[in-house]
C-alpha atoms as one frame of an Amber mdcrd trajectory, in Angstrom:
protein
 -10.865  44.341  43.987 -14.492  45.491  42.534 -17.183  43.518  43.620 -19.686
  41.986  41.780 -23.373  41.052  42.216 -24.775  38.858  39.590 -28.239  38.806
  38.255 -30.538  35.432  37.294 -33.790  34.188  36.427 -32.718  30.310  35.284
 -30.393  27.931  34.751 -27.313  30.156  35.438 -24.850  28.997  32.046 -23.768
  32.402  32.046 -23.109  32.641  35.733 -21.271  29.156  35.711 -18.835  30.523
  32.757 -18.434  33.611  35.269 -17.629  31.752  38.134 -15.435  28.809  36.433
 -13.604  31.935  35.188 -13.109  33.963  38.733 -11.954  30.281  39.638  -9.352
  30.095  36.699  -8.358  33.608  37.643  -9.654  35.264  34.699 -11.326  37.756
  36.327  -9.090  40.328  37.026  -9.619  42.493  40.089 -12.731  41.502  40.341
 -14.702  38.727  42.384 -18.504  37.751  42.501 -19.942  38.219  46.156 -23.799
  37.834  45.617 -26.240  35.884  43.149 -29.410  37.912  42.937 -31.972  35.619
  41.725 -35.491  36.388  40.313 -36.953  33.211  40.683 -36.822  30.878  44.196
 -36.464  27.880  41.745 -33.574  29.276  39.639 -31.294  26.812  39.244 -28.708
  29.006  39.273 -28.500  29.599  43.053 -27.474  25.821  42.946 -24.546  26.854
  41.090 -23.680  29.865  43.586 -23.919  27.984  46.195 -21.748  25.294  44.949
 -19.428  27.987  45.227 -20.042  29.293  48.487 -21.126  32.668  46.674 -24.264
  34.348  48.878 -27.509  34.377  47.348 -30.715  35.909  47.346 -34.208  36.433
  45.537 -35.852  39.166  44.945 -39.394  38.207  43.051 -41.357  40.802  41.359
 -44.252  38.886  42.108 -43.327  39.397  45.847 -44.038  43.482  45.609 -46.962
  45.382  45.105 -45.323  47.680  42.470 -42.453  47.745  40.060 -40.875  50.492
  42.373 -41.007  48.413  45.348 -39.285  45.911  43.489 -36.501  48.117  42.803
 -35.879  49.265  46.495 -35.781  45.653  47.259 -32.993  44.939  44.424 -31.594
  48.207  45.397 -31.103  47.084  49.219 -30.014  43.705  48.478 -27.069  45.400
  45.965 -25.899  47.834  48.443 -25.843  45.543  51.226 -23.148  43.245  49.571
 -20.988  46.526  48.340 -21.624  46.147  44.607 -19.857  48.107  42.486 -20.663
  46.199  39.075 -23.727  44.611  38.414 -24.050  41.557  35.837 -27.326  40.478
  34.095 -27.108  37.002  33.314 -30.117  35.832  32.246 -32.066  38.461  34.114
 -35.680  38.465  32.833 -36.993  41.055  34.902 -36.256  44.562  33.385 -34.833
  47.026  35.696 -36.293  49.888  36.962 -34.765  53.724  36.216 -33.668  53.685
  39.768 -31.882  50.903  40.002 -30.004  51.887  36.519 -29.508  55.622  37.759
 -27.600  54.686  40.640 -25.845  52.069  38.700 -24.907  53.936  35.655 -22.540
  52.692  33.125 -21.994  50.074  35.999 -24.341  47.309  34.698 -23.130  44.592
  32.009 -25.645  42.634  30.174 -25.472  39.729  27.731 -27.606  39.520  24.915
 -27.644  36.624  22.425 -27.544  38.197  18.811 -25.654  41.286  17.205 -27.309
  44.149  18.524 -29.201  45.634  16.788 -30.348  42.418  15.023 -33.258  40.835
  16.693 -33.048  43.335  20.210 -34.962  45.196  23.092 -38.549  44.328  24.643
 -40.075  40.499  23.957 -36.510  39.523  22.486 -35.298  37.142  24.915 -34.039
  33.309  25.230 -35.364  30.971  22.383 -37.121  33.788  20.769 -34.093  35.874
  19.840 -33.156  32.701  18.279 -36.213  31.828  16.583 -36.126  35.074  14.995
 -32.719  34.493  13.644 -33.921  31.735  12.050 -36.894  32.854  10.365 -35.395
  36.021   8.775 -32.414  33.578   7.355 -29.465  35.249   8.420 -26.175  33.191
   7.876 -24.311  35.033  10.927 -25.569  35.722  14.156 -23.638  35.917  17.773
 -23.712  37.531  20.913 -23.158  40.948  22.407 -22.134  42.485  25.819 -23.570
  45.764  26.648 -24.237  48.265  28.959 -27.558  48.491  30.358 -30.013  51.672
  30.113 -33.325  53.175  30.120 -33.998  51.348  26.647 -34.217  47.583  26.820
 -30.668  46.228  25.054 -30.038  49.981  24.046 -27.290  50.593  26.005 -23.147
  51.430  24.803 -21.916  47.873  22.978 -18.983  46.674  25.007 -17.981  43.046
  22.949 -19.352  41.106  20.334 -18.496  38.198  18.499 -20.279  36.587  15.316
 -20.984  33.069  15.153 -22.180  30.713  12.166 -25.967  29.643  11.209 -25.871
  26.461   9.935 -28.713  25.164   7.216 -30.128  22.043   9.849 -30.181  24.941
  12.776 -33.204  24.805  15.383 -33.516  27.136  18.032 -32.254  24.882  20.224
 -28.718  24.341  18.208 -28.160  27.838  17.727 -28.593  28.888  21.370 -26.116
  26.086  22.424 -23.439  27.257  19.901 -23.971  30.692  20.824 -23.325  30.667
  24.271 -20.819  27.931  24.061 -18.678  30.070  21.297 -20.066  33.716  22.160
 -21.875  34.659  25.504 -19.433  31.988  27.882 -16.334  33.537  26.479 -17.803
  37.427  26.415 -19.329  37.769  29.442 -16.747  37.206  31.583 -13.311  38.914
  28.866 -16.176  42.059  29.339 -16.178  41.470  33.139 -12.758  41.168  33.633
 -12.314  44.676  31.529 -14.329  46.764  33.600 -12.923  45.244  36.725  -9.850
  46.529  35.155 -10.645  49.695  34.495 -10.450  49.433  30.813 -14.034  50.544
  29.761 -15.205  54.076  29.542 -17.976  55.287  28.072 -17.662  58.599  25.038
 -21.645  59.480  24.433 -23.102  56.167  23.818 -20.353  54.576  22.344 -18.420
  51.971  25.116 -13.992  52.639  24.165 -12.337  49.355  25.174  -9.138  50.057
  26.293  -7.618  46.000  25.858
C-alpha cells in the first residue's frame, strides 16, 4: 500500500474526486495520508479533514527563499512516508529538489491537451480562456509527470472533451473537470499505485 501526499492551493475538486474514489475503492494499493496545502485558507483542507486525512501548509510566503520552501515541503513529505506525490491544483511550482528526490514519482493534472495551451502562466481560468480565444473545437485534460519544465513532464492519460459555440471560461472548466480531470486523476493514481507506469525516455508506457 503506497502512500500518497496530495498537493493544493484552492478549492480541492480534484482532491475530493481523489478521495470519493479511495472511498469507493478505486484506488488500488494506494491511500492518501497527508493534504499539503499552499494556502492557510484553502478550502481544500476542509475537504481532508472531512475525511480525517492529516493536513498541513506550507506557504511560500512563509520562507525567505524558494529553497527554504522546498526543505519545508521536503520535511513535511518525508515525515508522512510519501512515496507518490499528487499536484492537485498546486500553484506553487516545485523546486529541483523536491522533483529530484521525487522523480517520476509526482502526478500532475493539467486542464488542456498538452501541449495545447501549457507550462509557465497557464493555469486555472487562463488555460481556458486561451482555449477559447484560439477557437479550438476539442480541448480536455491531461495527467502527467512532473519535471524540471513546467507541464513538460512524460504524458500519463488524457482525454478530449467538446467546446461548445456558447462556452465561457467558466463552462468549459466545469465540463472539463467534471468529464476529464475527476475521472483522470485518480484511473492515473490508481495505475502507479499499481505498478503499471514506467517511464522509456520521456515517454510514460501504461501498462492497463
Amino acid at each position: 500500500m503506497l502512500n500518497i501526499a496530495v498537493l493544493v492551493s484552492g478549492g480541492g475538486t480534484n482532491l475530493q474526486a481523489l478521495l470519493d474514489a479511495q472511498e469507493a475503492g478505486a484506488i488500488r494499493n494506494g491511500r492518501i495520508v497527508k493534504v499539503i496545502a499552499s494556502r492557510p485558507d484553502a478550502y481544500a483542507l476542509e475537504r481532508a479533514a472531512a475525511k480525517q486525512v492529516p493536513t498541513a501548509v506550507v506557504s511560500r510566503k512563509a520562507y525567505a527563499t524558494p529553497e527554504a520552501f522546498d526543505e519545508a515541503l521536503l520535511a513535511e513529505l518525508e515525515a508522512c512516508g510519501a512515496e507518490l506525490v499528487v499536484l492537485a491544483g498546486f500553484l506553487s511550482i516545485l523546486g529541483e529538489k523536491v522533483i529530484a528526490r521525487y522523480r517520476n514519482r509526482i502526478l500532475n493534472v493539467h486542464p488542456s491537451l498538452i501541449p495545447a495551451f501549457c507550462g509557465k502562466g497557464f493555469y486555472g481560468l487562463k488555460v481556458h480562456e486561451a482555449a477559447l480565444a484560439y477557437g479550438v473545437k476539442v480541448t480536455g485534460a491531461t495527467v502527467h509527470l512532473v519535471n524540471e519544465i513546467p507541464d513538460g513532464g512524460a504524458i500519463v492519460l488524457q482525454k478530449a472533451v467538446a467546446v461548445q459555440p456558447a462556452d465561457t471560461p467558466e463552462t468549459l472548466q466545469l465540463r472539463v473537470m467534471r468529464q476529464a480531470e475527476w475521472e483522470l486523476l485518480p484511473q492515473a493514481v490508481s495505475l502507479f499505485c499499481e505498478g503499471k507506469i514506467r517511464v522509456e525516455g520521456n515517454i510514460a508506457v501504461v501498462d492497463e
